[in-house]
N, C-alpha and C positions, 0 to 999 in steps of 0.2 A: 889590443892596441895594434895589433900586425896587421889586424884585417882593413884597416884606416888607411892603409899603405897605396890602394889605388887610390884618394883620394889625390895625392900628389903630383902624380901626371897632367891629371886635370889644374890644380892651382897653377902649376908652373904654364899652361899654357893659357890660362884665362891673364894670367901676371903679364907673359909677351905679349898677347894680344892686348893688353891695358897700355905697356909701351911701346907696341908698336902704333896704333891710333892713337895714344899723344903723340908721337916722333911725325907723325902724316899730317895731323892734323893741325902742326902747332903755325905759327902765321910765319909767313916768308919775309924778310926786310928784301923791298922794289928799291932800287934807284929813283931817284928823281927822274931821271933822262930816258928809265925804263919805262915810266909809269905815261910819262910824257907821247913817248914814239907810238906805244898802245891807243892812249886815246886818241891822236893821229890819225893810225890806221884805221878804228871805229867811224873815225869821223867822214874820211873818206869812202869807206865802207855803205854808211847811212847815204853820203849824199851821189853815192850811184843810180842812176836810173835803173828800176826795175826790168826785168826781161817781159816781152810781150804779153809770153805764152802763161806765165805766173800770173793765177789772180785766186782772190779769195773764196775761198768754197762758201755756198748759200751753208745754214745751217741747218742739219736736220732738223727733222721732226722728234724729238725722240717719243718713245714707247714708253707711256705707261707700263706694260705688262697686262694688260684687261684685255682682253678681246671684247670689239663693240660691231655687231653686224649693221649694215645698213638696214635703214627702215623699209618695212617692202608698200607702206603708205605712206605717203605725206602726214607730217604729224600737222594737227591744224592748232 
């Protein structure tokens, strides 16, 4: 039974980690007024013009992974 004894360490900190990530994760009560000023500032956020120099990157090509040589004929 003694030798079971490190298992203890371990439960006690799997237990605070169990209450720690419900304590993190459990939901915030927003104000009205809070929730309000945010989507606000989103809103204004959105309807800024973009900077010039920003623009969308073409999409790669991505790879297969195969290597394919070119044909050294015209396939017909």
């Amino acid at each position: 039974m003694a030798i079971l004894l490190w298992l203890v360490p371990a439960a006690l900190a799997t237990c605070a980690a169990m209450v720690l990530a419900g304590w993190l994760g459990r939901e915030r009560t927003t104000s009205q007024r809070q929730a309000d000023r945010a989507q606000q500032r989103f809103a204004r956020a959105m309807d800024r013009p973009m900077p010039a120099g920003s623009r969308v990157a073409s999409p790669r090509v991505r790879s297969t992974g195969i290597a394919v040589r070119a044909a050294r004929r015209p396939l017909r």
